[in-house]
DSSP file (Angstrom, degrees, kcal/mol; ACC not computed):
  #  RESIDUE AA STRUCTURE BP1 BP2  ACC     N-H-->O    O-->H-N    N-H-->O    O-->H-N    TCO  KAPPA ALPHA  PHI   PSI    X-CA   Y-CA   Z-CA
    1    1 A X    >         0   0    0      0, 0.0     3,-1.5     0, 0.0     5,-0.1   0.000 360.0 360.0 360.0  61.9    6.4    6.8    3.1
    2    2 A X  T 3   +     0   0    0      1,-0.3     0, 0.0     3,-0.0     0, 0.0  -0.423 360.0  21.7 -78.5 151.3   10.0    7.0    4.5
    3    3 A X  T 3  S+     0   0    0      1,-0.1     2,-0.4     0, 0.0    -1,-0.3   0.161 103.7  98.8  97.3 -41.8   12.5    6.3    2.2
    4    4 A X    <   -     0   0    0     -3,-1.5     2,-0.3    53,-0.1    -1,-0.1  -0.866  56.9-148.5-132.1 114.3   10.5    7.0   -1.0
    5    5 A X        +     0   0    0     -2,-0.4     2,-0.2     1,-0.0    49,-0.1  -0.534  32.4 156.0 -78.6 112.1   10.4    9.8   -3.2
    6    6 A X        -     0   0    0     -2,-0.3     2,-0.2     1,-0.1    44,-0.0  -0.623  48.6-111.1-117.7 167.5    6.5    9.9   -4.9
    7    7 A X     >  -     0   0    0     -2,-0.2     4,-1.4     1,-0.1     5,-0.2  -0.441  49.1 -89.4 -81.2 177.9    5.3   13.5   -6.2
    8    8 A X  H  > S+     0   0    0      2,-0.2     4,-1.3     1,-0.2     3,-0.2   0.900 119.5  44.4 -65.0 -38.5    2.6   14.7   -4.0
    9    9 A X  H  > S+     0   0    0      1,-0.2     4,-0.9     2,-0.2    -1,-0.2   0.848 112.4  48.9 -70.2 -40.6   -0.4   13.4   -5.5
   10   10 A X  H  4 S+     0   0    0      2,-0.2    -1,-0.2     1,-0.2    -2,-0.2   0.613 116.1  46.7 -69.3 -33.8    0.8   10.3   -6.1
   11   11 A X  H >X S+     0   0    0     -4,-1.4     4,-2.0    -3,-0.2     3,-0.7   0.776 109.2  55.9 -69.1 -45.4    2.2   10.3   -1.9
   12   12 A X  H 3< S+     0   0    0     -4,-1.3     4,-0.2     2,-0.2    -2,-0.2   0.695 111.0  44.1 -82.5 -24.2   -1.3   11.6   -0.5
   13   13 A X  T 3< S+     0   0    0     -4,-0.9    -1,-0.2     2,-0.2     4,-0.2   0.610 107.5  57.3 -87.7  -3.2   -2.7    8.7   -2.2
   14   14 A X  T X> S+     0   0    0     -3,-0.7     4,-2.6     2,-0.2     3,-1.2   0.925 115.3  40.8 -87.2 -77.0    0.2    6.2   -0.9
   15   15 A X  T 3< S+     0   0    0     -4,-2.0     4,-0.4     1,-0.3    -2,-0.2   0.418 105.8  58.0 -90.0 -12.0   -0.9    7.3    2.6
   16   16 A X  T 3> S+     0   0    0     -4,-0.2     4,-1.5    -5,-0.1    -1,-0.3   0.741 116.0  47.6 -78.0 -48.7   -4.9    7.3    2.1
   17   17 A X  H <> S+     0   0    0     -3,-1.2     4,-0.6    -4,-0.2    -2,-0.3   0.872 109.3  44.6 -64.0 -41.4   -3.9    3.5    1.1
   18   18 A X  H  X S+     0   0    0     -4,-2.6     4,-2.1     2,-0.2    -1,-0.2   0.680 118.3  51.5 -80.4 -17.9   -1.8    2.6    3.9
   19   19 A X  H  > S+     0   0    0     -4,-0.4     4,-1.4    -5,-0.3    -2,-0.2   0.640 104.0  50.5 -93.6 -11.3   -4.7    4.4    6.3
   20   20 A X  H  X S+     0   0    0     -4,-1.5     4,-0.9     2,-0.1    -1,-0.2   0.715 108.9  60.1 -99.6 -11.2   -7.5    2.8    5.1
   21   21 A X  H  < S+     0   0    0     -4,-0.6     3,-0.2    -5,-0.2    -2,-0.2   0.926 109.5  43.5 -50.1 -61.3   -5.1   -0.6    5.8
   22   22 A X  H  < S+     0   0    0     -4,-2.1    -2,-0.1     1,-0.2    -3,-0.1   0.860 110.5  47.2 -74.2 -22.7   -4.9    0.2    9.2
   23   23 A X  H  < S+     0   0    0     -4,-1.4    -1,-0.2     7,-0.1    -2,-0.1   0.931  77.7 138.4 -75.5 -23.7   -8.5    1.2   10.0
   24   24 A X     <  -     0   0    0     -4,-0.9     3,-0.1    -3,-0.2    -3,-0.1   0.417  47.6-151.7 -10.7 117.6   -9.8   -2.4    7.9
   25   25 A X        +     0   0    0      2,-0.0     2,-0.3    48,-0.0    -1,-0.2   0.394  68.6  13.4 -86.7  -3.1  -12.5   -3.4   10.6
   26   26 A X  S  > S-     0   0    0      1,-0.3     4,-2.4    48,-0.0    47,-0.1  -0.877  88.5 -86.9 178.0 172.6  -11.9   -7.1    9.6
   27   27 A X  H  > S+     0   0    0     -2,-0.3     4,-2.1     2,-0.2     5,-0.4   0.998 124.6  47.6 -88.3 -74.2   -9.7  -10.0    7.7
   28   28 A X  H  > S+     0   0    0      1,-0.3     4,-3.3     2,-0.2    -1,-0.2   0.748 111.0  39.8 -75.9 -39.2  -11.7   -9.1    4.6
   29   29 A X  H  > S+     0   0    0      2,-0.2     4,-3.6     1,-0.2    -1,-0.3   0.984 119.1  59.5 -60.6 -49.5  -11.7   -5.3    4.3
   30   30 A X  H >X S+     0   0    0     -4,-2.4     4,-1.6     1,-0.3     3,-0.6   0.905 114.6  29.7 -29.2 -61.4   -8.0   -5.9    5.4
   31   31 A X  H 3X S+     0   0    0     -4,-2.1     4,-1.5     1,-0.2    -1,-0.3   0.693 116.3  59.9 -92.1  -4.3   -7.1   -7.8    2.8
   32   32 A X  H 3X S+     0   0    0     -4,-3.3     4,-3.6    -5,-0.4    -1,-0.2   0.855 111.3  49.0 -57.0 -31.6   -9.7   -6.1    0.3
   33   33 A X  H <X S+     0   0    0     -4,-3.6     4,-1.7    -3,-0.6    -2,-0.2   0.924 106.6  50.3 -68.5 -54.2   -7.8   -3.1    1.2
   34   34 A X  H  X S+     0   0    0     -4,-1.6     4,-1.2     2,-0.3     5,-0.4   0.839 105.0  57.1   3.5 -89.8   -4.5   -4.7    0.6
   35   35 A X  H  X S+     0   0    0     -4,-1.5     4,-3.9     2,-0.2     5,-0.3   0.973 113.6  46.8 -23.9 -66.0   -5.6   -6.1   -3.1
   36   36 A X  H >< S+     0   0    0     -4,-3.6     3,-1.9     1,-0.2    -2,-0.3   0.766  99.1  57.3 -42.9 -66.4   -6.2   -2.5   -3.6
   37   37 A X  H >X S+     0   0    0     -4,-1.7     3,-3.4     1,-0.3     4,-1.1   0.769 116.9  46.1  -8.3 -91.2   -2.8   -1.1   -2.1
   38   38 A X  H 3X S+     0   0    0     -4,-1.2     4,-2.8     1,-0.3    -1,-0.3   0.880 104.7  56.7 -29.4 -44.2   -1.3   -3.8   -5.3
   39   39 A X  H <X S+     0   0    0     -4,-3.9     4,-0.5    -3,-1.9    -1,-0.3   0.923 104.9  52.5 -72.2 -23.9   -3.4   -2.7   -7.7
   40   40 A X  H <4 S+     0   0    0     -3,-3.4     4,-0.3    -4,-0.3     3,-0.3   0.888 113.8  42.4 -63.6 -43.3   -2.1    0.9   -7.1
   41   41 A X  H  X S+     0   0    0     -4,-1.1     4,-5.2     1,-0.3     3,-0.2   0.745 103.4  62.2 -74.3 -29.1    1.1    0.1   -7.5
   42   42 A X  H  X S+     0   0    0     -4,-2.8     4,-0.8     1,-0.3    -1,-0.3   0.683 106.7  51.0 -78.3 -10.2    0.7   -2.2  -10.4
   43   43 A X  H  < S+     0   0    0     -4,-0.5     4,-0.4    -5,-0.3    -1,-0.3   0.516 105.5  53.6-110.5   8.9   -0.6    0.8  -12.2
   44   44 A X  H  >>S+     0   0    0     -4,-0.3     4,-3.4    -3,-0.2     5,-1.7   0.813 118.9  43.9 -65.2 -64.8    2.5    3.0  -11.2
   45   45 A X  H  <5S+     0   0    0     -4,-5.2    -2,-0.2     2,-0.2    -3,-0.2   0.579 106.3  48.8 -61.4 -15.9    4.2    0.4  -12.6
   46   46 A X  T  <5S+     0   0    0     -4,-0.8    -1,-0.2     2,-0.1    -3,-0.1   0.865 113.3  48.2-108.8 -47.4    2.8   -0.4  -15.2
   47   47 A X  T  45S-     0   0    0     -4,-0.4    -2,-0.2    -5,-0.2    -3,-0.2   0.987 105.9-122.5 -52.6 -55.2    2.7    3.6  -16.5
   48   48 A X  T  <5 +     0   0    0     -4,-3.4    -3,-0.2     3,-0.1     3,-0.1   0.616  63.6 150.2  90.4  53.5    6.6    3.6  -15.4
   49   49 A X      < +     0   0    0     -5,-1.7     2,-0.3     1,-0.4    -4,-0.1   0.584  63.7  21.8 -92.0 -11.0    5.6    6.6  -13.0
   50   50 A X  S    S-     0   0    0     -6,-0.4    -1,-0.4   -44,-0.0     5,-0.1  -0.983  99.6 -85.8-159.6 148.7    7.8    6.0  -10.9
   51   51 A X     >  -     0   0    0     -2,-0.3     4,-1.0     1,-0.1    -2,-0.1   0.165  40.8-114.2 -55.8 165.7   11.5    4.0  -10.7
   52   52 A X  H  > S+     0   0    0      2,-0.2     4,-0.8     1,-0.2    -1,-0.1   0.527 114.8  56.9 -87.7  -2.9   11.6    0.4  -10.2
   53   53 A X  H  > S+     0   0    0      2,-0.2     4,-0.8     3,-0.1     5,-0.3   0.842 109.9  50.9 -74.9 -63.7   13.4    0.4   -6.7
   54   54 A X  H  > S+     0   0    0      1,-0.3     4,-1.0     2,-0.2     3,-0.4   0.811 110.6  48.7 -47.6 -42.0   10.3    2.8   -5.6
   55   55 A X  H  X S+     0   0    0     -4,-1.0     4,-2.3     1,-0.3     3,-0.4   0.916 113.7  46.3 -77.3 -45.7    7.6    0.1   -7.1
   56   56 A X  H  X S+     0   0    0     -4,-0.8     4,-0.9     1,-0.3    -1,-0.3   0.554 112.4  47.4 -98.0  16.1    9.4   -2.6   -5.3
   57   57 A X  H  X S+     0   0    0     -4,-0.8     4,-3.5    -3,-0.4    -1,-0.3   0.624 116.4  51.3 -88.1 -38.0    9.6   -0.4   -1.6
   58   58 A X  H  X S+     0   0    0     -4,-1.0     4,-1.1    -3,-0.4    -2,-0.2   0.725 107.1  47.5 -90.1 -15.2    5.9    0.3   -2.3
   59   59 A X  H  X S+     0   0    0     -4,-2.3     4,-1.9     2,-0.1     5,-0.4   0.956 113.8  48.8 -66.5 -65.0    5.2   -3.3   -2.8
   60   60 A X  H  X S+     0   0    0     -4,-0.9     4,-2.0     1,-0.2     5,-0.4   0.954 111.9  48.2 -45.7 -75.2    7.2   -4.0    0.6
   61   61 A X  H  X S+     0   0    0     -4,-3.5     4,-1.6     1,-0.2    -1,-0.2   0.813 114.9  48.4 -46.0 -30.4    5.3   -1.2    2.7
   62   62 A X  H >X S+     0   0    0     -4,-1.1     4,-2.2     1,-0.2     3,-0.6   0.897 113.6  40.6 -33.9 -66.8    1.9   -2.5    1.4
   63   63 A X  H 3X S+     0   0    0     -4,-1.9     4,-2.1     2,-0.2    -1,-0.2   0.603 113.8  53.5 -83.5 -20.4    2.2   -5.9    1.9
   64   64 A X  H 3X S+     0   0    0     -4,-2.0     4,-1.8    -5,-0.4    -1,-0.2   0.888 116.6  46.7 -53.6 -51.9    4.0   -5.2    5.6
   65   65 A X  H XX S+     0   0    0     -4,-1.6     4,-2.0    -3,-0.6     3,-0.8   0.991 112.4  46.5 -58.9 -71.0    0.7   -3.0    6.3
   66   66 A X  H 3X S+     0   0    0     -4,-2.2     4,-2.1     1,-0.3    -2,-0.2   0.843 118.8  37.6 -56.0 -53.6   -1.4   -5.3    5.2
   67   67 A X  H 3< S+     0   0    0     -4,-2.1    -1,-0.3     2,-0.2    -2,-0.2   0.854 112.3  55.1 -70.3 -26.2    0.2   -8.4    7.1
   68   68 A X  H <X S+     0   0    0     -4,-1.8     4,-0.5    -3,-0.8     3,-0.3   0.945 116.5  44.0-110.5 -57.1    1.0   -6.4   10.3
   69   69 A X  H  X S+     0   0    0     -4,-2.0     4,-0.8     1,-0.3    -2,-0.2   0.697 113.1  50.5 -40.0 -47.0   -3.4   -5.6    9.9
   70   70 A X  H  < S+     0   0    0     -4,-2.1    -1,-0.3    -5,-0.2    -2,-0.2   0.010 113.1  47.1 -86.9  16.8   -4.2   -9.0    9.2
   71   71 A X  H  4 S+     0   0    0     -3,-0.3    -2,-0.2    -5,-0.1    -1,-0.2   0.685 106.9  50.1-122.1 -51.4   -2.3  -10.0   12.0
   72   72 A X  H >< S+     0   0    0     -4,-0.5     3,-1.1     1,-0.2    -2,-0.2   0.615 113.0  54.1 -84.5 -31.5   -3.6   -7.5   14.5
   73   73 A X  T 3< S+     0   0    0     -4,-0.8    -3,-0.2     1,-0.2    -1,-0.2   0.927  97.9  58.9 -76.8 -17.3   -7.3   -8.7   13.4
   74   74 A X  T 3         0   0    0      1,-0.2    -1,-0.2   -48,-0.1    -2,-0.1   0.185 360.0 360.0-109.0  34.4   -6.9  -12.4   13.9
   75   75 A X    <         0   0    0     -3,-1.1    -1,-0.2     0, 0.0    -2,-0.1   0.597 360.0 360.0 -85.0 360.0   -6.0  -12.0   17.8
């Protein structure tokens, strides 16, 4: 999570999300995983836990993870 200041719990769960993107055995878990990854954030956002420059860096790594995954699965 370079770049973005989470509290811890809220970081350790950032990085549980972005690792269970990368192990995604397949296009669907990828992009099941990925749906989640959004849905975390949208409920950061949606509490206001965190600034809106953070929400939209945590949107960008997701969806980066998530394509870069989806990417690597469909060689």
């Amino acid at each position: 999570m370079d770049g973005v200041i989470l509290s811890a719990r809220i970081e350790r769960d950032a990085d549980k999300l972005l690792a269970q993107i990368a192990r995604a055995g397949s296009l669907i878990v990828a992009d099941k995983e990925g749906a989640r990854a959004d849905g975390f954030v949208l409920g950061l956002e949606s509490a206001r836990a965190v600034a809106d420059e953070t929400i939209e860096h945590l949107y960008a790594i997701f969806d980066t993870a998530t394509e870069e995954r989806l990417k690597a699965l469909s060689k």
